[in-house]
matplotlib code that plots the C-alpha trace (Angstrom):
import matplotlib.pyplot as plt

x = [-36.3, -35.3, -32.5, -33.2, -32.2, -29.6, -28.6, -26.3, -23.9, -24.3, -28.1, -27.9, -25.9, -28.4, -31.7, -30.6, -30.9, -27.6, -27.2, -29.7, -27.2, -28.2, -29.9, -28.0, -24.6, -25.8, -27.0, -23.6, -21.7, -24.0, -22.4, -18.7, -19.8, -21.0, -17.6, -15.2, -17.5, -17.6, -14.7, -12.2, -14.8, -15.2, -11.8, -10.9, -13.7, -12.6, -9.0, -9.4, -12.6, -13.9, -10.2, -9.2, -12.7, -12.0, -8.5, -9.7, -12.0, -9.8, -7.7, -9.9, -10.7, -7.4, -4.8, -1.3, -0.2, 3.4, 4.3, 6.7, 9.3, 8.3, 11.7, 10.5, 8.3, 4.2, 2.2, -1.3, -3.7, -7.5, -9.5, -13.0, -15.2, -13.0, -11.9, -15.5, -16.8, -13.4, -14.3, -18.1, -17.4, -14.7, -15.8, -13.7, -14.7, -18.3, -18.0, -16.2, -19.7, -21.5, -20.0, -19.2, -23.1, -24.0, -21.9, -23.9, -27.8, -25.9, -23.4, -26.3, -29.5, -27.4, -25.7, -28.4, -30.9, -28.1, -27.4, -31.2, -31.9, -29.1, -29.7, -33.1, -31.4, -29.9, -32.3, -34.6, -35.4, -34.6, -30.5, -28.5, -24.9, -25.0, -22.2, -20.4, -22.3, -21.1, -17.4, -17.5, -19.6, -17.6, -14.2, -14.0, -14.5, -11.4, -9.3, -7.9, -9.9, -6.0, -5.3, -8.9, -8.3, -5.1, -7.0, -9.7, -7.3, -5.0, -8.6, -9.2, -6.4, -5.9, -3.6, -3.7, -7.0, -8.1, -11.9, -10.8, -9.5, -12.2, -14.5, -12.6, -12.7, -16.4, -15.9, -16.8, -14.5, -15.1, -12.9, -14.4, -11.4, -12.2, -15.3, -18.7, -17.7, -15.0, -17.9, -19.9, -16.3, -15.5, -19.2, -18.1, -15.2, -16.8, -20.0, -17.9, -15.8, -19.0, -21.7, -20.7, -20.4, -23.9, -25.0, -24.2, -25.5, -28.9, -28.8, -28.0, -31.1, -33.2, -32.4, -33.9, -37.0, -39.3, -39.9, -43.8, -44.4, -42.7, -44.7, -48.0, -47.5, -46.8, -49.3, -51.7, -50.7, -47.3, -44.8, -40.9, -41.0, -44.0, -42.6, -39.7, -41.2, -44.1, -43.2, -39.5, -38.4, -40.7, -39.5, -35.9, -36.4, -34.1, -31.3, -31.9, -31.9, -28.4, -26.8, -28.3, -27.1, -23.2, -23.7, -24.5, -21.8, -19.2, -20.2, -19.1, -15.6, -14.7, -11.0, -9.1, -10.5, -10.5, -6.3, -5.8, -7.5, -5.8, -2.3, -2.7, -2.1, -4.5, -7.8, -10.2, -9.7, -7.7, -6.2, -8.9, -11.6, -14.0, -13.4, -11.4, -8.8, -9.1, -8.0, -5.6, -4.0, -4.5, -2.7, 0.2, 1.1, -0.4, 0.6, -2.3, -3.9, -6.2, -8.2, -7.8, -8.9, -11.5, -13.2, -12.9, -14.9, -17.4, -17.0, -18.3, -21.0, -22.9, -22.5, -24.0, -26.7, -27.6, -27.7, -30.1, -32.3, -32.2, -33.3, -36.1, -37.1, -36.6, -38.7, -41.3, -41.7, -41.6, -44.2, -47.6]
y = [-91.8, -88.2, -86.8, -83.0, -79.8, -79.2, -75.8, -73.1, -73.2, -69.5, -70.4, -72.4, -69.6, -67.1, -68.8, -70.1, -67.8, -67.1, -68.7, -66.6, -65.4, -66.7, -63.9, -65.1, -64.5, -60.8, -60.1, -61.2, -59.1, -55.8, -55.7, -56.0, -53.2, -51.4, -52.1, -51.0, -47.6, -46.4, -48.2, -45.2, -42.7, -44.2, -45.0, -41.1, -40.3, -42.2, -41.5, -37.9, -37.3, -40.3, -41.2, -37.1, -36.8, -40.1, -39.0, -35.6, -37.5, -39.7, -36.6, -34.6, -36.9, -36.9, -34.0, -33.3, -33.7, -32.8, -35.3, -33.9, -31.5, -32.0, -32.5, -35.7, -33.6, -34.6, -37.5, -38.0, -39.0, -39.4, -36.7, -37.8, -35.0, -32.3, -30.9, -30.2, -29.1, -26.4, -25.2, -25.0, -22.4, -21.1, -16.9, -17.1, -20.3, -19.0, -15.3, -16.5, -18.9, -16.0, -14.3, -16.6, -17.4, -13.2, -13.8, -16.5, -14.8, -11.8, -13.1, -16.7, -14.6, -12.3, -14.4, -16.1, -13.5, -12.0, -15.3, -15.9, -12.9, -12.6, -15.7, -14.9, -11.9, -14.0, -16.6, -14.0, -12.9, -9.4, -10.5, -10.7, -11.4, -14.3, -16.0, -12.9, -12.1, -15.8, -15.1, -11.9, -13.7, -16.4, -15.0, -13.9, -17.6, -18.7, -16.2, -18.1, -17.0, -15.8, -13.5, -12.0, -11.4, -10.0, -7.4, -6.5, -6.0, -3.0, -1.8, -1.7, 0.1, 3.7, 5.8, 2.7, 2.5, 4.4, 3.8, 5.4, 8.4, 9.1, 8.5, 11.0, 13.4, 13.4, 14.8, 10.6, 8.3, 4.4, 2.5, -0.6, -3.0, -1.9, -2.3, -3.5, -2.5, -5.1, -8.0, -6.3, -5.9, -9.5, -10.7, -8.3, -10.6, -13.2, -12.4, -11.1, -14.6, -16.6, -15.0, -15.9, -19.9, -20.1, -17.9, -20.6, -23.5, -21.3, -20.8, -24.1, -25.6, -22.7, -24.2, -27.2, -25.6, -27.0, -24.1, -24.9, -24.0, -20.8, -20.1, -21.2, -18.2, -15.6, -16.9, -16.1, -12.6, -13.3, -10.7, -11.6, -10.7, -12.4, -15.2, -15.5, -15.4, -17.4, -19.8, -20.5, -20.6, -23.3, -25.1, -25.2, -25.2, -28.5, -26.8, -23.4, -26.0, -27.1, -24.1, -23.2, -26.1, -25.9, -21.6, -22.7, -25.3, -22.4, -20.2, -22.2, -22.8, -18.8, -18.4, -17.5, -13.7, -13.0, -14.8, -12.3, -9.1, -9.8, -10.4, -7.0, -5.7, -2.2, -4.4, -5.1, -9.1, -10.7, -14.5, -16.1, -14.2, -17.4, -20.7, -22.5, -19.1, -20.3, -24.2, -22.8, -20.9, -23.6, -25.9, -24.2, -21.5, -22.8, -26.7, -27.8, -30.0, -31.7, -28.6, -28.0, -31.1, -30.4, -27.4, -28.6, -31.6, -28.8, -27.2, -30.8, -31.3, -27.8, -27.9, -31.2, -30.1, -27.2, -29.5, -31.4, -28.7, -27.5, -30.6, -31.5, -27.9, -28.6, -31.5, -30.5, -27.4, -29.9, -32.4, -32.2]
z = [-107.1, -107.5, -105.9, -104.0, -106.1, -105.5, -103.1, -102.9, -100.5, -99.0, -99.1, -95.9, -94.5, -95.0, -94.0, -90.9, -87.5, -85.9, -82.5, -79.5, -77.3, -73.7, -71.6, -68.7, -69.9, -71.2, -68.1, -66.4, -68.7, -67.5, -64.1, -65.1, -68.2, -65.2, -63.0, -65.9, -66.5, -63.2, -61.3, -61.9, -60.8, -57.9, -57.1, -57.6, -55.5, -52.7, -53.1, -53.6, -50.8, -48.7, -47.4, -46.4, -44.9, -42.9, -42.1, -40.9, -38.8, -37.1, -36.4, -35.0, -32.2, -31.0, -29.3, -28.7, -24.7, -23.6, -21.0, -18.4, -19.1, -23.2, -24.1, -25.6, -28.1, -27.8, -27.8, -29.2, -27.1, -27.7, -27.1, -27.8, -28.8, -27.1, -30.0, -31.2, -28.0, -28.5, -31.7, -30.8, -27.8, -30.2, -30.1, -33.4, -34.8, -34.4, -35.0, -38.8, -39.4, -38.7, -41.7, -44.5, -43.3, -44.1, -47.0, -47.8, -47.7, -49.8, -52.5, -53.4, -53.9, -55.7, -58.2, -59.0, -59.8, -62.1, -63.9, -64.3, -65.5, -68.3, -69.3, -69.8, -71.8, -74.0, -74.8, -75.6, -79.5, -78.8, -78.4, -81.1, -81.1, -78.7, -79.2, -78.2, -75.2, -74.1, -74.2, -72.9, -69.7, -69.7, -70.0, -65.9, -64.8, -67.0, -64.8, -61.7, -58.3, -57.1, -59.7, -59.7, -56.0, -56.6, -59.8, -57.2, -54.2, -56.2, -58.0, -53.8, -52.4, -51.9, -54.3, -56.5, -57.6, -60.5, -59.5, -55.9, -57.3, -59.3, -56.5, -54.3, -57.6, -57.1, -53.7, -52.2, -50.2, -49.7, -47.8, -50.0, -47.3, -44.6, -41.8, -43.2, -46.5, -47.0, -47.2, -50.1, -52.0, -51.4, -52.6, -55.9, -56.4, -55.8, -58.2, -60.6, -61.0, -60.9, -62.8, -65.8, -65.5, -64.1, -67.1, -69.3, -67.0, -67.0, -70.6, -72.1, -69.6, -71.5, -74.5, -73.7, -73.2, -75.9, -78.8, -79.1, -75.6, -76.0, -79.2, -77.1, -74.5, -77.6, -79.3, -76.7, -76.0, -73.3, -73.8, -73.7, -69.8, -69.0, -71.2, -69.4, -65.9, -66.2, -69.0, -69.3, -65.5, -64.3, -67.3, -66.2, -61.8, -61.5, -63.2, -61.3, -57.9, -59.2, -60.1, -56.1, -54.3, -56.0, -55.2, -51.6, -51.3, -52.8, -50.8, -47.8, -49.2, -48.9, -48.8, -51.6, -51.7, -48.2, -47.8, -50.6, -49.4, -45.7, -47.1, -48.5, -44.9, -45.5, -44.8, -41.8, -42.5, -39.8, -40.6, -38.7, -40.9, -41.8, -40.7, -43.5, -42.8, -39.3, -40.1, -42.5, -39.7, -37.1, -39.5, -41.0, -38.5, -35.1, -36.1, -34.5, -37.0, -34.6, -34.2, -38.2, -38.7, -36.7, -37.9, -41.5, -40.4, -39.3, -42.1, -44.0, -41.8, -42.4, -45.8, -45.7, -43.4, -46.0, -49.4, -47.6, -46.7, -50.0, -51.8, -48.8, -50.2, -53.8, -54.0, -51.5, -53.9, -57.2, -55.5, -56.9]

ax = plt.figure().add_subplot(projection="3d")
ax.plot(x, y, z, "-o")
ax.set_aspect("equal")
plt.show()
C-alpha cells in the first residue's frame, strides 16, 4: 500500500477558492456605505436650508399685537395667512416683483446667449490661446459681487467716472443711476460678474461633445458656424438647461447691486427696490420679521414655481 505524494504546503493554499462572501451581508453593508457618503450632505442641507425655510414659515404666520397701553412690549399672536394676504396687496411688494421679474426677461436671455456664444468661440479651431481666454473670462467671477458693485457704482457716478466724462466730451450725457436707465446698468453688473463662470460651465459640456461627430458635420461640408449651431448645441441642451435654471434662480436673489447703487444716495433705487431689499428693510430697520419672513417665503415659492416650469419645459422639449 502506497502512501499519497506527498504536497506542498502553499499548494493547498493556492488551489482552494477563498470563502464567497454572502450576498446578504454585501448588500447590508450598501445602505450604511450609502449613510456615511451622503449623511453630512444632508445634514448641512437641512441645517443650512430646510430648518430657516421652516422657521421662516412658522414666522410668517404669526404677528406682533401691543396689548393695552404696550408698556409691556408685544405679544405674538397667530396670524394665519394675514401676513400673505399683506404682502400680496403690497403696491411695493408687487411693484419690486415686477422688476427683478423685467430684470429677469433682460439680464437671463442675455447672459446666456453671450456665454453660449464665447464658448462656442473658444471651442472652436479658429481660437488659439485658450487657456488665456479662460482666465481672462474667469477672473470677474473671482471678484466678490460687493466690491464689483462698489467698481461699477464710482465708474457710474458723475464727476467720477472717467467713462462719463468722456461721454459728455462727445457732446452725450447718460444718467446710467438714474430712471429706466439704472436697470440696464445693474444687468451690466450683473452680466459682467456672471458671464464668465457660465463660459466655463458651457465650455467644459462642449468638450464632452464627441470629436467624430464634429468631424462628421465638416466632413460633409458644415462650416464652424453651422457646426456650432446645428451640431454642438443640441449636443450639450441639458447643460445649457442648467446653466438656465441656476441664471433664473440668480436672478431672483437680486440684492447686492441694487443695496450698493442705493447706498450711493445719487440713484433712482429706493430701499424697498426688489423684494429681498424689501425683507431686508422690514427686518433690520422696520423689525418686523413676520412680514420679512414672509415675503422671503414668497420669494421661495416663485422661484420654485419657475424651476419647475423650466424643467416641465426642458423635458417636454427633450421628449421624443
Amino acid at each position: 500500500m502506497t502512501a499519497p505524494p506527498p504536497t506542498h504546503p502553499g499548494t493547498a493554499m493556492a488551489t482552494a477558492a477563498p470563502p464567497a462572501r454572502p450576498r446578504a451581508a454585501i448588500r447590508k453593508r450598501r445602505p450604511r456605505a450609502v449613510l456615511w457618503l451622503l449623511g453630512p450632505f444632508f445634514t448641512l442641507f437641512a441645517l443650512t436650508y430646510i430648518a430657516p425655510m421652516g422657521y421662516a414659515l412658522v414666522l410668517s404666520l404669526y404677528r406682533e399685537k401691543f396689548t393695552g397701553i404696550g408698556w409691556d412690549g408685544p405679544t405674538r399672536v397667530f396670524a394665519g395667512a394675514e401676513n400673505y394676504v399683506r404682502a400680496l396687496t403690497d403696491t411695493t411688494f408687487l411693484t419690486g416683483t415686477g422688476r427683478v421679474l423685467l430684470y429677469g426677461l433682460i439680464y437671463v436671455p442675455l447672459v446666456i446667449t453671450l456665454a453660449a456664444a464665447l464658448a462656442l468661440l473658444l471651442d472652436s479651431a479658429l481660437t488659439a490661446a485658450r487657456r488665456f481666454f479662460h482666465t481672462v473670462l474667469f477672473l470677474p467671477h473671482i471678484v466678490p459681487g460687493l466690491i464689483a458693485a462698489i467698481v461699477w457704482v464710482y465708474l457710474y457716478t458723475p464727476g467720477l467716472s472717467p467713462i462719463i466724462d468722456g461721454l459728455e466730451g462727445l457732446g452725450a450725457e447718460v444718467d446710467f443711476l438714474g430712471g429706466n436707465t439704472v436697470m440696464l446698468s445693474l444687468v451690466n453688473i450683473a452680466v459682467w460678474q456672471s458671464l464668465g463662470f457660465n463660459v466655463v460651465l458651457i465650455y467644459v459640456a462642449l468638450r464632452a461633445v464627441p470629436a467624430s461627430t464634429v468631424e462628421a458635420a465638416r466632413l460633409d461640408g458644415a462650416g464652424e458656424l453651422r457646426t456650432a449651431v446645428f451640431v454642438k448645441l443640441p449636443q450639450i441642451r441639458a447643460a445649457m438647461f442648467v446653466v438656465t435654471l441656476f441664471t433664473i434662480i440668480g436672478s431672483l436673489q437680486l440684492f447686492t447691486e441694487p443695496q450698493i447703487v442705493q447706498s450711493a444716495g445719487n440713484s433712482s433705487v429706493t430701499s424697498t427696490w426688489t423684494p429681498n431689499m424689501l425683507a431686508y428693510a422690514a427686518a433690520f430697520n422696520s423689525n418686523d420679521y413676520h412680514y420679512a419672513a414672509t415675503v422671503s417665503v414668497l420669494i421661495a415659492a416663485l422661484a420654485g414655481v419657475l424651476s419647475f416650469t423650466v424643467t416641465k419645459l426642458a423635458h417636454r422639449r427633450s421628449a421624443p
